[in-house]
LUMKE-50825 format. One line per field, with one value per residue (C-alpha): x, y, z; residue in one letter. Coordinates in nm, 3 decimals. Layout:
! LUMKE-50825
px: c(X;...);
py: c(Y;...);
pz: c(Z;...);
type: c(A;...);
***
This chain:
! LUMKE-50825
px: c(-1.361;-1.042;-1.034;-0.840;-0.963;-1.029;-0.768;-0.528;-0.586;-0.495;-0.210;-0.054;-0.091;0.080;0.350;0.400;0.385;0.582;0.864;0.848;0.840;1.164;1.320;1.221;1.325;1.639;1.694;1.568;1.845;2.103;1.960;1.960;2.300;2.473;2.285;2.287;1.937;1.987;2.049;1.776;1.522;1.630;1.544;1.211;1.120;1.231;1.019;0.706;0.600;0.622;0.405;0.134;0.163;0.112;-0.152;-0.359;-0.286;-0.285;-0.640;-0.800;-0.745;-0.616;-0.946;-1.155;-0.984;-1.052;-1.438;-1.540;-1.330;-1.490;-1.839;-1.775;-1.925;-1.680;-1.462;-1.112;-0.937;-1.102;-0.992;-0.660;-0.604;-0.786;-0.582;-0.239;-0.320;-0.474;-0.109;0.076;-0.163;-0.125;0.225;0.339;0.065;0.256;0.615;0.480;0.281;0.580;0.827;0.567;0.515;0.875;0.946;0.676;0.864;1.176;1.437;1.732;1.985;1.873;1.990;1.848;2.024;1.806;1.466;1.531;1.540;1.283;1.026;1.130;0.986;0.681;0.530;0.747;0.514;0.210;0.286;0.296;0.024;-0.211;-0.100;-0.140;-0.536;-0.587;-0.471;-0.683;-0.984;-0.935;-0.850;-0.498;-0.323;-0.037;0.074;-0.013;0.221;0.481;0.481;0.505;0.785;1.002;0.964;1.114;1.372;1.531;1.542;1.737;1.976;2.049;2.093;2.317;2.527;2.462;2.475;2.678;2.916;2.962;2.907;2.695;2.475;2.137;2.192;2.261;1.928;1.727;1.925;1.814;1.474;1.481;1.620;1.381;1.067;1.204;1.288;0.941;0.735;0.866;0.821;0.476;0.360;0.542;0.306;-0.032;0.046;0.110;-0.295;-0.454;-0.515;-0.365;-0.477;-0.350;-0.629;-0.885;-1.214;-1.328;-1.643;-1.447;-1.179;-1.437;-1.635;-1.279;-1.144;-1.469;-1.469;-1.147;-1.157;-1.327;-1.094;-0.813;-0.880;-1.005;-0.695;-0.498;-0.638;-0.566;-0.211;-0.235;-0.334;-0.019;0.281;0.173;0.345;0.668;0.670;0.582;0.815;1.069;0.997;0.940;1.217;1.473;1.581;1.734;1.395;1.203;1.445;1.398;1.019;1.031;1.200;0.986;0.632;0.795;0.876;0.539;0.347;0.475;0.152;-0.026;0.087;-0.199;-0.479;-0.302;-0.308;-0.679;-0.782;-0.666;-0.819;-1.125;-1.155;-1.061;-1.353;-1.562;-1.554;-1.658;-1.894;-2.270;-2.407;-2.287;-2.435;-2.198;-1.916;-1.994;-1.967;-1.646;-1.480;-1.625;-1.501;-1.206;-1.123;-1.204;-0.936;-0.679;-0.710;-0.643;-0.348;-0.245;-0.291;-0.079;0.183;0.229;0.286;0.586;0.726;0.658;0.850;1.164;1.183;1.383;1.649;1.632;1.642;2.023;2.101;1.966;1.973;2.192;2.197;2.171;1.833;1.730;1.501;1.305;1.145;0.912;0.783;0.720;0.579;0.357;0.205;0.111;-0.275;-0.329;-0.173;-0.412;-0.697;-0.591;-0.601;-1.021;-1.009;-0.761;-0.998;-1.340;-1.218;-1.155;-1.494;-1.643;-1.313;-1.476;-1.802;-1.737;-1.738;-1.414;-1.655;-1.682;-1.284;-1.285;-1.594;-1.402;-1.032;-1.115;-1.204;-0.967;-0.690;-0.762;-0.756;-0.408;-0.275;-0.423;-0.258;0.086;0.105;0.027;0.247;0.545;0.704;0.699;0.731;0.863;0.875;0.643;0.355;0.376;0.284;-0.008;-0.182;-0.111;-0.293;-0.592;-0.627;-0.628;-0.859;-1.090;-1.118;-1.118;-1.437;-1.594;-1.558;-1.686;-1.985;-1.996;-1.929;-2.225;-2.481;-2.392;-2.378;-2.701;-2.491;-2.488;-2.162;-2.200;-2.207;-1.870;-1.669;-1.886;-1.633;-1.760;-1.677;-1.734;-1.458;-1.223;-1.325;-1.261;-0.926;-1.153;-1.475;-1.184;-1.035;-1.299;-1.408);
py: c(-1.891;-2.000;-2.368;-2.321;-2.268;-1.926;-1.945;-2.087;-1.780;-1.563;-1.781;-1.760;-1.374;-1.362;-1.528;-1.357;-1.023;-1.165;-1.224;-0.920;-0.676;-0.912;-0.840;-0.510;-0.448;-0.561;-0.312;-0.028;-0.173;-0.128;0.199;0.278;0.181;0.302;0.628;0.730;0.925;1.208;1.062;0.829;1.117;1.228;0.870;0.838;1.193;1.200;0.899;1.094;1.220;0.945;0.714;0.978;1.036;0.653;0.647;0.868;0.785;0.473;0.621;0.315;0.089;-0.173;-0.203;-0.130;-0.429;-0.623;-0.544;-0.571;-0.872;-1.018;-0.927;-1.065;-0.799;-0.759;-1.031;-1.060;-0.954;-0.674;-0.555;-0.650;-0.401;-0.095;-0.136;-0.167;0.148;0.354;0.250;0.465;0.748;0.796;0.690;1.010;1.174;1.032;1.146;1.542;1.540;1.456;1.634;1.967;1.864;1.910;2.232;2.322;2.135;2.161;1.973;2.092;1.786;1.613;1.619;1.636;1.247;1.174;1.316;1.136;0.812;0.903;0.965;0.682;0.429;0.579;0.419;0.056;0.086;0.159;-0.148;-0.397;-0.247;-0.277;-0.625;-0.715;-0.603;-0.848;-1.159;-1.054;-0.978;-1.308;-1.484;-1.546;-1.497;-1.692;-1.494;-1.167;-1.298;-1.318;-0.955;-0.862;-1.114;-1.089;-0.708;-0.720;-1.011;-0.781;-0.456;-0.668;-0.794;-0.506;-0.293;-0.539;-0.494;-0.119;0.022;-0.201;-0.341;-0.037;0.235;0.382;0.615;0.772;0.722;0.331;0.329;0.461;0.285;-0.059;0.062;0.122;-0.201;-0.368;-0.298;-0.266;-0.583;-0.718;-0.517;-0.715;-1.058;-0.920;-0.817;-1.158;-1.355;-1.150;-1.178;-1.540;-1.585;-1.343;-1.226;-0.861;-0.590;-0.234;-0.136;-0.024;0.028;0.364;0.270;0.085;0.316;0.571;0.329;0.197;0.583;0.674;0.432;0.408;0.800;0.755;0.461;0.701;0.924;0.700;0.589;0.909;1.062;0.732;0.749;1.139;1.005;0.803;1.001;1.373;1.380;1.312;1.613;1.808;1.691;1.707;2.081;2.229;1.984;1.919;1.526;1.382;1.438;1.299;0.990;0.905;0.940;0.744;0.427;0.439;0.436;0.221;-0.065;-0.044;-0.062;-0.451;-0.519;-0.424;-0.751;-0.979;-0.717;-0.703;-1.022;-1.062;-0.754;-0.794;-1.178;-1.050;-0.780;-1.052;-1.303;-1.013;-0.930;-1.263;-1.331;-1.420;-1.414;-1.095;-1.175;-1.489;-1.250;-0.980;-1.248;-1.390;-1.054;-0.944;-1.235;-1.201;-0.832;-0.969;-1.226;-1.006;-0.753;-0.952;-1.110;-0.693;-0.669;-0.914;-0.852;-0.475;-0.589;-0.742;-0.461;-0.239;-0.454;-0.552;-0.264;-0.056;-0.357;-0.432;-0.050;0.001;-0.356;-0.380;-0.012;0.130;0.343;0.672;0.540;0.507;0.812;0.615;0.321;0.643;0.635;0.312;0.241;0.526;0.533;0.201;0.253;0.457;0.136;-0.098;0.081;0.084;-0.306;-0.267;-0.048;-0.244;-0.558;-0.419;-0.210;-0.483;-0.624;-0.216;-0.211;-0.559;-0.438;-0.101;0.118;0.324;0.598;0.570;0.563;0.933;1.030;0.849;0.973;1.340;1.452;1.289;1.417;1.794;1.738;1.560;1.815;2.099;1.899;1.834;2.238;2.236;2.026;1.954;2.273;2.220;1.857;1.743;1.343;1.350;1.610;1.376;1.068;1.235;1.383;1.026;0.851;1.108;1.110;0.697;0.679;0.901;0.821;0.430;0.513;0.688;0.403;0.117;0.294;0.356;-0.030;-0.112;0.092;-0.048;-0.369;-0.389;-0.522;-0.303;-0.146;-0.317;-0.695;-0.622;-0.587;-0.860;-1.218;-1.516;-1.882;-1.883;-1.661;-1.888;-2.154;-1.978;-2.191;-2.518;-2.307;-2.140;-2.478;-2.500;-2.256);
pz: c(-1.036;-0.836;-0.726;-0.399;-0.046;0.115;0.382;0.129;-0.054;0.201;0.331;0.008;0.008;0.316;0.271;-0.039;0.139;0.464;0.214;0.058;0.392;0.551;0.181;0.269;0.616;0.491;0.261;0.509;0.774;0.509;0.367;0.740;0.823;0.524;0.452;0.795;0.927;0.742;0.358;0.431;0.520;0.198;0.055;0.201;0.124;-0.270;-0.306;-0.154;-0.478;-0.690;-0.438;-0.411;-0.766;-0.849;-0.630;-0.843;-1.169;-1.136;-1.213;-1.018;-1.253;-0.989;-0.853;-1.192;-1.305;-1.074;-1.022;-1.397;-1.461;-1.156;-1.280;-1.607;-1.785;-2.032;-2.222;-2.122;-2.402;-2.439;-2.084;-2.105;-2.432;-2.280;-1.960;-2.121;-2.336;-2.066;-1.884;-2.161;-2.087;-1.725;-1.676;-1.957;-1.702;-1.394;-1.496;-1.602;-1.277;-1.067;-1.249;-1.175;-0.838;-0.724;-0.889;-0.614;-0.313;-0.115;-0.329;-0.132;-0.148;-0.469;-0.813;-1.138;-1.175;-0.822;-0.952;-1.293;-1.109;-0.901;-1.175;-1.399;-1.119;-1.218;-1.542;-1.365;-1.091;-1.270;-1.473;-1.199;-1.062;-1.332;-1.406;-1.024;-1.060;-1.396;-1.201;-0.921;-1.159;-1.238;-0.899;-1.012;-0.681;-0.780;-1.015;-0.846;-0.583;-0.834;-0.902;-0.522;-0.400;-0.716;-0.681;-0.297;-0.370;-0.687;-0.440;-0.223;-0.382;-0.629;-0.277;-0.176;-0.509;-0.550;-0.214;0.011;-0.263;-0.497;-0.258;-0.492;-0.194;-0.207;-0.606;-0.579;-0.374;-0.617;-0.903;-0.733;-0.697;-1.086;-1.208;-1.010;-1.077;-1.448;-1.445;-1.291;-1.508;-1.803;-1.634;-1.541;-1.902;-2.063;-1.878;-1.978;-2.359;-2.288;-2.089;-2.326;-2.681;-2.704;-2.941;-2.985;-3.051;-2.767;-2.722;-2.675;-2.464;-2.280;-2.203;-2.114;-1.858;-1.725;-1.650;-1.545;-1.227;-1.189;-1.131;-0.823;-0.735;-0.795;-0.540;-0.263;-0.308;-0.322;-0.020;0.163;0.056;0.152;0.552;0.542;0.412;0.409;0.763;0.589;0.329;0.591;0.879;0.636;0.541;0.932;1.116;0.874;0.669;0.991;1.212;0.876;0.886;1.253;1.227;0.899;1.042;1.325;1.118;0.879;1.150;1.293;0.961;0.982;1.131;0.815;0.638;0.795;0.682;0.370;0.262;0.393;0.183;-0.118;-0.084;-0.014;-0.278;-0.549;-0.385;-0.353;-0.714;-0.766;-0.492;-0.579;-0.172;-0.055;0.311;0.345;0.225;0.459;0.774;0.672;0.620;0.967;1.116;0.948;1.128;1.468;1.441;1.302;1.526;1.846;1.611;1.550;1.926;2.016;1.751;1.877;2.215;2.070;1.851;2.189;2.439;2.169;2.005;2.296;2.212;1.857;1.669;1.818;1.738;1.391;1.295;1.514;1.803;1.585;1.531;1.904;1.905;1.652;1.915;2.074;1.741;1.701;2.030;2.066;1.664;1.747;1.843;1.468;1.307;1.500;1.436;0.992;1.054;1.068;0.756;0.541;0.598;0.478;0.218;0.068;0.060;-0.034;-0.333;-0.485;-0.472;-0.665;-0.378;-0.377;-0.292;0.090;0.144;0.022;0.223;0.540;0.495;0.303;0.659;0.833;0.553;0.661;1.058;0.958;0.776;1.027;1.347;1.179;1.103;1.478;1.629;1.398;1.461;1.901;1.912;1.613;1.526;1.828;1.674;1.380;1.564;1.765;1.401;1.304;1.577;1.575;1.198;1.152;1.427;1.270;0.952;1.042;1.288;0.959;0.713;0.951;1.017;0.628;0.608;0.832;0.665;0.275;0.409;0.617;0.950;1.252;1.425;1.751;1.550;1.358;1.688;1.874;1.913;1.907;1.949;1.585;1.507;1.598;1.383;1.055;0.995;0.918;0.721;0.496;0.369;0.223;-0.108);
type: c(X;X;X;X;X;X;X;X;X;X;X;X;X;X;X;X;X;X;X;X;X;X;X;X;X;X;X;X;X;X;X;X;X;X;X;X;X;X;X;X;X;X;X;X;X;X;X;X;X;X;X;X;X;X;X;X;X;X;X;X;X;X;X;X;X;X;X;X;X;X;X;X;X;X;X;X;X;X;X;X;X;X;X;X;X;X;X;X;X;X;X;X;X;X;X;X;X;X;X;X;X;X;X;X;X;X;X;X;X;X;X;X;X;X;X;X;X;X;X;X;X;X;X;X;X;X;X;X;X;X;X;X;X;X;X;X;X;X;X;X;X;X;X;X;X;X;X;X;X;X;X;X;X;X;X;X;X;X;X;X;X;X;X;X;X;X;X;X;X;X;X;X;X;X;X;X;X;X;X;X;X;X;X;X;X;X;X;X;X;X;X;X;X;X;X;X;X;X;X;X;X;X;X;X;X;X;X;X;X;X;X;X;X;X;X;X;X;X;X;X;X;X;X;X;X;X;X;X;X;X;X;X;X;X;X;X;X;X;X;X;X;X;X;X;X;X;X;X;X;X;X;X;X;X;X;X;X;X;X;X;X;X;X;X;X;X;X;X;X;X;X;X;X;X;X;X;X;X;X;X;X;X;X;X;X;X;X;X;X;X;X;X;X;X;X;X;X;X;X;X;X;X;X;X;X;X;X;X;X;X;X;X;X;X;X;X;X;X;X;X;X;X;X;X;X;X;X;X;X;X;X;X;X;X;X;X;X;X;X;X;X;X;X;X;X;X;X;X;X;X;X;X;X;X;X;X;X;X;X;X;X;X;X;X;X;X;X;X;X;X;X;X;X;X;X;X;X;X;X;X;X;X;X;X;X;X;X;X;X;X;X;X;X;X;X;X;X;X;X;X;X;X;X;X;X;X;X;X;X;X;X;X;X;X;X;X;X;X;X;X;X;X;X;X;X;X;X;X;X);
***
């Protein structure tokens, strides 16, 4: 059990992930600015498959990890070498999956060279995602951190070198996308071999049990992905790359409000793993979503009234069209803040289950309303199936939440003095 306070915890995620999203908007400004809307529709799109793909074979080992690590129900070691060979199987998986999976969709402006790079982040990302769930089975945020910030920094700077210096394009994007999460998988797996014993040789129980949750992780977390970018393959396929690329920037800028319920998830999914009074955990983490979404509320107020000025500035005024988007997707993002905070708490507890009961419907109503929509309105038909679909399937899990948890609705969303106080009770463990 970690030795540091609660709100240190989360503090540390944050500023791990703050980092990380500036290193990030950074490299979407250049991207932005060098690409122009139409290459980076092209960027945002060819990388479509891969995340989805990840998403599911990662097989939900992420959160497996991180529950039966927590639990101790297993030693360590033993863990450590079914995870790392289970990563061989679905990253070969991963790349066939992918590869299949855009024989199927449009590929009109990339290259064989494109999709290579594409796929290869595959089995990179699985790595450091993997990894990322042992520290956090273990309540090593630290060096979870590590892998996120070092993982932004690289992209960065090798965008800097590859896209602004050497001109290198959509390709140099992709390249620098490559090198760096090769180059942080490495660091990652260097410093598990030097914390625990590894064998090649895995159990087969093990495996079995592992795959068999993590299933169920898998897709709760595939359909979630699903929610959030299955507007993009299809924007790109009704209204062309440069509609995808305005709509993309515009999500993109407004998912910045994610970080807080970020770093407050995945905090809360490692304690939860690890938690022995449930009830206490359940309070904090409602308390927890009260406070962040009056921070969310007041943070969107901000991206609504400076965005107008900032896009042209930062992005340039090619990218104007994109501050509708922003502005207007902005209740949908608010109301993911509530779901990205007590999933956390369902993920530790071994409850991937009620994400796919919450987002499978609101997966089909997305996909229905962006058939609608895209074609009339475009970016805009996007952003209204976006709205209506997050608010949906948010509504479903908290009422999910409520029942497995034994609190009712009407307590989660009721503030309190108490709230407010959570700074000084989270100092402490």
């Amino acid at each position: 059990m970690a030795k540091r306070s609660y709100f240190g915890d989360i503090l540390r995620v944050l500023s791990s992930n703050v980092f990380t999203l500036f290193a990030n908007l950074l490299v979407a400004i250049l991207l932005a600015r060098l690409l122009g809307p139409q290459q980076y529709g092209l960027y945002t799109a060819i990388l479509v498959v891969p995340v989805l793909v990840v998403s599911f074979f990662q097989m939900g080992i992420r959160g497996t990890t991180i529950h039966i690590l927590g639990s101790r129900t297993e030693k360590d070691d033993k863990v450590i070498s079914a995870v790392f060979f289970i990563l061989l199987f679905t990253s070969f998986l991963g790349i066939v999956f992918s590869a299949l999976a855009y024989l199927f969709t449009d590929t009109t402006g990339y290259t064989p060279l494109l999709i290579a790079l594409a796929l290869g982040v595959i089995p990179l990302r699985l790595t450091n995602i993997y990894i990322g769930g042992i520290f956090l089975g273990k309540e090593e945020i630290p060096k979870a951190n590590l892998v996120n910030w070092l993982t932004g920094l690289l992209m960065l700077l090798l965008t800097l070198l590859l896209v602004l210096v050497l001109r290198g394009g959509l390709r140099g994007a992709l390249t620098a996308m490559l090198w760096a999460n090769f180059i942080v998988a490495v660091v990652a797996i260097s410093m598990v071999l030097r914390q625990f014993k590894f064998r090649f040789k895995a159990e087969k129980t093990l495996v079995k049990r592992i795959l068999k949750t993590g299933v169920v992780f898998a897709l709760s977390f595939l359909v979630i992905q699903l929610n959030y970018r299955v507007d993009v393959l299809l924007l790109k396929k009704m209204a062309g790359a440069t509609e995808t690329g305005i709509y993309s920037l515009g999500v993109s800028i407004a998912e910045l409000l994610w970080q807080i319920p970020l770093a407050i998830g995945v905090v809360v999914m490692s304690r939860s793993a690890n938690a022995s009074d449930l009830k206490k955990m359940t309070l904090q983490t409602t308390q927890l979503l009260r406070v962040s979404l009056i921070s969310g509320c007041l943070l969107s107020i901000a991206i609504i009234v400076l965005s107008p000025w900032l896009v042209p500035l930062v992005f340039g005024e090619q990218f104007i069209p994109s501050v509708a988007v922003m502005q207007w997707i902005m209740p949908g993002i608010l109301m993911v803040i509530a779901f990205r905070i007590v999933s956390g708490q369902l993920s530790g507890m071994g409850r991937p289950d009620v994400a796919i009961k919450a987002f499978t419907p609101a997966l089909l109503v997305n996909v229905g309303l962006n058939y609608l929509l895209i074609p009339k309105y475009g970016a805009w038909g996007a952003v209204m199936a976006t709205n209506l679909s997050y608010a949906m399937a948010t509504f479903i899990y908290v009422v999910m939440f409520a029942r497995v948890t034994g609190i009712q609705v009407r307590a989660i969303f009721t503030f309190s003095r108490a709230d407010w106080n959570f700074l000084s009770r989270f100092r402490r463990k």
